[in-house]
N, C-alpha and C positions, 0 to 999 in steps of 0.2 A: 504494500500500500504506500504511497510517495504521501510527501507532505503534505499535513492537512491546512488547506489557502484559508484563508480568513474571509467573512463576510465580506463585499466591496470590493474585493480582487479582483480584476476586469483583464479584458484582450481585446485589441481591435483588429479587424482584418477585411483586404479588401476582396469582393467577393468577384467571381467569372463574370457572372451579369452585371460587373460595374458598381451595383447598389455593396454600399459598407456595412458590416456585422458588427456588432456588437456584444458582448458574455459579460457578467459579472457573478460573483457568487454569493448566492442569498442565504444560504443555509447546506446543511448535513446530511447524507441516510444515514442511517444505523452504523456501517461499515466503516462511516468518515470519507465516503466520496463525497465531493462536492456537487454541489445543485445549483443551476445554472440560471440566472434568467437572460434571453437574449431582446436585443434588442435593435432595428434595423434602421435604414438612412438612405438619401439617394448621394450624399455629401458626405466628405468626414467631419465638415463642421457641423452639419448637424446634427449627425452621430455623437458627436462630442456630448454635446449640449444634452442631447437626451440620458447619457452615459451617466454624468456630472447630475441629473436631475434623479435617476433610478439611484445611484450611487450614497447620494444624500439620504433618498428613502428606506432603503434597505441597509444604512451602517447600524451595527451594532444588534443587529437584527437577524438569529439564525434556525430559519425555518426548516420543519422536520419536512420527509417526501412527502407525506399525507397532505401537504398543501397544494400538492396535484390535482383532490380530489372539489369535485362539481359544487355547485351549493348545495344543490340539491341532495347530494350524499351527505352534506354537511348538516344541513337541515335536520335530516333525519338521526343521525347522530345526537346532534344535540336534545332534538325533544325528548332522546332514548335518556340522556345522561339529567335532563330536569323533571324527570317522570317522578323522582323520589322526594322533588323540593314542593311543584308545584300539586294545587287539590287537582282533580281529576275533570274538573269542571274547565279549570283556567287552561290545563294542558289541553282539551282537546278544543279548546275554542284559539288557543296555540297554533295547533295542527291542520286546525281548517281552514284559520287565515292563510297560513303557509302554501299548504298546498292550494289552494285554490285562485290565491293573488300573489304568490311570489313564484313558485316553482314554475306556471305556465309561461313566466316573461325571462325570467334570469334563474332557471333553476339549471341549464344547460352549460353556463358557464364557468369556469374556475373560480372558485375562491378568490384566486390573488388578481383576477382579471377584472370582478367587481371595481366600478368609480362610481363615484359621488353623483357623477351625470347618469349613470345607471340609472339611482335610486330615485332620481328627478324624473326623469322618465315615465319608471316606473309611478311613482305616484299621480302624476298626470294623467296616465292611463288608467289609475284606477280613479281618479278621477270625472272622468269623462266618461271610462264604459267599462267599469271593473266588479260591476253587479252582474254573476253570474246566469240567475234566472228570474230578471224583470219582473212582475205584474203586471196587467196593463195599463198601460197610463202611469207607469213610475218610471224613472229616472232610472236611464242605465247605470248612470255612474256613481258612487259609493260616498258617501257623507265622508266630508275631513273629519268627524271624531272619529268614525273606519279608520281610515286611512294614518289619520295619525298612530292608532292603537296599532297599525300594522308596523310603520315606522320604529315605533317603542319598541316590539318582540323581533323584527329585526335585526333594530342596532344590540339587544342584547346577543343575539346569537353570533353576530359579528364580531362582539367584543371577547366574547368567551372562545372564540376563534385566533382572535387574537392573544388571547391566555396564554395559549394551546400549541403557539408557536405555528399557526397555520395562514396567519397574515400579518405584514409588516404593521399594520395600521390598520384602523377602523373608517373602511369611506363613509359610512351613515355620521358619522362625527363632526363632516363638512355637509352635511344635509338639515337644511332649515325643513322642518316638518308641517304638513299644513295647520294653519292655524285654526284651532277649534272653536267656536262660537256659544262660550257658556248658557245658559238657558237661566233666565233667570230664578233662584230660588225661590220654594215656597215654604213659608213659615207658618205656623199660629201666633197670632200675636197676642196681647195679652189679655183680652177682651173672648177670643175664642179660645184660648188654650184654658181659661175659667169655665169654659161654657162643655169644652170637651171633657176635661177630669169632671165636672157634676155628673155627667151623662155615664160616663165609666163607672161611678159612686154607686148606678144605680145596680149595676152586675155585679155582681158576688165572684162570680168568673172572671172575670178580666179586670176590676178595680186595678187587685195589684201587680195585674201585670202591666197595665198603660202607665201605672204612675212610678212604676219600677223605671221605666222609659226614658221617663220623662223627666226623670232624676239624673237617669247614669246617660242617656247619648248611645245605648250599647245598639250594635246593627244586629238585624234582624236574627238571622242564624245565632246570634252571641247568647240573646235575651236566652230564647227557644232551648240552648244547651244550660243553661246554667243548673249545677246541681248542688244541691244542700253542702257537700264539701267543700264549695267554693264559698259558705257564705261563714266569715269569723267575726260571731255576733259581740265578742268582748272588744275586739280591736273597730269593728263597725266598717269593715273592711267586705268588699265580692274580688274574688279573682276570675280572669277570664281566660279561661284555659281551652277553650274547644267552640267548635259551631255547627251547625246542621244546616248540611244542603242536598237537595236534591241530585241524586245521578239520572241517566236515563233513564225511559221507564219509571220514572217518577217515587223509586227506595231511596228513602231517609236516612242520609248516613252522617256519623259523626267524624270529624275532620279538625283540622288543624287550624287554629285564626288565618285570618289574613295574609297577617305579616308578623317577622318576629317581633315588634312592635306590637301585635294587637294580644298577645300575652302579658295580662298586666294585671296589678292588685288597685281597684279603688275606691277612693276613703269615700263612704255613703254619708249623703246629709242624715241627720240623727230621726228625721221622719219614718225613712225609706229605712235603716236600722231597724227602729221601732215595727214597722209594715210587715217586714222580713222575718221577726223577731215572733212575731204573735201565729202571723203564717206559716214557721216551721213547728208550733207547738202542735198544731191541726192534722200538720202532712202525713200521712202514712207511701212516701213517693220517694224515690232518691234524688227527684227532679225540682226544681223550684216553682217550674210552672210545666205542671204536667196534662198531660191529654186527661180529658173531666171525663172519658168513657173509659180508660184501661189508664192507669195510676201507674203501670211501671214502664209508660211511653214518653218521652218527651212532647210538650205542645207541639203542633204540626206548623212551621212558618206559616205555610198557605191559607190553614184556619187563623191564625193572627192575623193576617192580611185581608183576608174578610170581613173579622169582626171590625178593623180599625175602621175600612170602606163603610159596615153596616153604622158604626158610630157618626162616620162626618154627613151621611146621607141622613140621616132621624133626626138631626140636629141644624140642618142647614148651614153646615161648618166649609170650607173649603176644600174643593177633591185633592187631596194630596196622597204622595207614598208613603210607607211606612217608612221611608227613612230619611222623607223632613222630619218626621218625627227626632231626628237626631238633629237634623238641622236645626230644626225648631228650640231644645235644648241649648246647643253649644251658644247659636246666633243670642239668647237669653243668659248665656254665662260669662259671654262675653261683654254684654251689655252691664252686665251689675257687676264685675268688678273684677270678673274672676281673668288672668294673664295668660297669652298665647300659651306659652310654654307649660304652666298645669292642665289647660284645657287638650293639650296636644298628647298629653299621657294620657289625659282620660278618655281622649276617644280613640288611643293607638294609632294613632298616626307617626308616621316615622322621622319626621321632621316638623318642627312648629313652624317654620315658615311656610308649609305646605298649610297647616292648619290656619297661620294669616291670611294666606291666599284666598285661602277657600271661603273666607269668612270676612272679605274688604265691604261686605254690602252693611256690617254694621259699624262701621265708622261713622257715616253721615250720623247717626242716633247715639251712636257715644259721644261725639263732638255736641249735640244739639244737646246732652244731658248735662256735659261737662261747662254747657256756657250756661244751663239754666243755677246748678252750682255754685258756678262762681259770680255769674250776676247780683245772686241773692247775697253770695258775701260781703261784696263791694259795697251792697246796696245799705246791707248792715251797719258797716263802718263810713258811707261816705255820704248816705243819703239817695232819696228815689232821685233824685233829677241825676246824679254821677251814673246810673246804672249804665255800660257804657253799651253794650249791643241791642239792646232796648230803645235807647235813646237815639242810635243811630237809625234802626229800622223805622219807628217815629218818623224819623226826618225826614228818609228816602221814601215815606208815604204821602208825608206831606208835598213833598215837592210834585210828586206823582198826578196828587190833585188839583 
């Protein structure tokens, strides 16, 4: 075996047809031969160029042969290698993106031959006509929050490709993804979130499970799992250890949170304590909130999601999900006082600036709270006429008139 060349090791040579060659070495097989990538030119200056440009990319960078292989082979690979991370639900929703909007456009090509113009491309085209099998009268082409969520499992597969020693770089890394178009939240506000817990009050059944909710922010599958073990009535503490979702075929299976985030211990207001408290003296269940027909089942998500529907409809409440219902919460905890960063543990979320994000629509009402506040301080010590955004609004009315 002759010496092993280093990453970036090149040769130039001019070829019979005229056009210049180009080789550099990107990486290793097993034996320690060198793995080549070539590169071609009608010029040797511009062979140069291009040399000098692969060169850059590929220093310090040594990829195993397996970088030979298609995406498509890679694709598959990897969903094999996240089958144990991800539920079974997000893997095969994974898998369907994949094949169905990635593998028929660029599932044919190499790994290392993937660009950034590729993935542009591609998302254009699923933009425009990336809907498999239409309805009539619907739009070929697939919504950017599609499209984006394609982009996301992607660039993840790419990067872990790149782990992997199977590409120099991530081209999804220079790809701006389409911008998703949020929907505006819906909440209960305080007037209906009164009207809704009454209405709750009057079922024996669900009381405490809506106000269990309405307390903790927890998502749906979280509430539905929670079991007597998880609840430590001296510390006033629920842990969230597990969730229930549907597989196909419609078997209720127990699963893993979220994210390693949404495993979390949290401190209950001393109501919901108390609620908890009286309701585990009753239970003969190992569930907290168990099926009212078979006692050693967990409540069924789909039966909560009904009865919340049956609640806002008897009530004249607004049609929401069940998991404004979290919205509803956090958007309420952040209003009275409670800080990104605890509200971000308590609803597991993996980062509080994700929890900021997600929750910019209550700043206008924390700012309007914080001026009613401190107006009345001022007002306090300085007198009604100083009150100064009072008095300014005043003015710009008067003028108005």
């Amino acid at each position: 075996m002759g010496k092993r060349r280093p990453s970036g090791d090149g040769m130039v040579r001019k070829r019979e047809d005229g056009r210049w060659e180009g080789r550099i070495v990107v990486g290793h097989k097993e034996n320690g031969d060198s793995i080549f990538r070539y590169v071609y030119a009608d010029t040797q200056k511009e062979l140069t160029a291009k040399l000098r440009q692969n060169i850059t990319t590929y220093h310090g960078i040594d990829l195993t042969e397996e970088s030979k292989m298609v995406l498509s082979e890679w694709l598959d690979r990897w969903l094999n290698q996240m089958a144990s991370v991800l539920r079974p639900g997000t893997l095969e929703h994974y898998r369907n993106d994949l094949e169905h909007h990635v593998k028929p456009h660029l599932g044919h090509k190499r790994l290392t031959q993937i660009t950034a113009v590729d993935l542009r491309k591609l998302y254009d085209t699923l933009k425009q006509r990336g809907r498999v099998h239409p309805h009539p009268g619907e739009s070929r082409g697939l919504s950017t929050t599609t499209v984006h969520g394609i982009h996301t499992t992607l660039h993840h597969a790419l990067k872990s490709a790149v782990d992997q020693r199977l590409l120099p770089n991530n081209p999804a890394d220079h790809v701006a993804p389409p911008k998703v178009a949020h929907k505006a939240m819906n909440i209960l506000n305080d007037e209906q979130l009164n009207t809704f817990l009454l209405a709750a009050e009057q079922d024996p059944i669900w009381h405490d499970f809506f106000y269990t909710e309405l307390t903790t922010g927890l998502r749906l599958g979280e509430i539905c799992g929670l079991m007597w073990s998880d609840f430590d009535e001296r510390k006033g503490t629920l842990c969230v250890r597990r969730t229930l979702h549907k597989e196909k075929g419609g078997r209720l299976v127990v699963g893993n949170t979220k994210t390693s985030a949404g495993t979390r211990s949290i401190v209950l207001p001393s109501s919901t304590v108390e609620l908890l408290r009286l309701r585990k003296k009753a239970s003969y269940s190992p569930w907290i909130f168990h099926n009212p027909l078979h006692p050693e089942a967990p409540i069924n998500p789909s039966t909560a999601y009904r009865q919340l529907k049956k609640i806002l409809e008897e009530n004249n409440l607004p049609d929401i999900r069940f998991h404004d219902l979290r919205h509803t919460f956090a958007t309420h905890a952040l209003a009275n006082g409670v800080d990104a960063k605890t509200l971000s543990s308590i609803l597991g979320h993996t980062k509080a600036s994700f929890t900021v994000d997600t929750y910019t629509h209550t700043t206008s009402y924390m700012h309007q709270k914080a001026a009613e506040i401190v107006g009345g301080f001022l007002t306090d010590y300085l007198g009604e006429e100083m009150a100064p955004w009072q008095n300014a609004e005043s003015a710009a009315t008067a003028v108005s008139t």
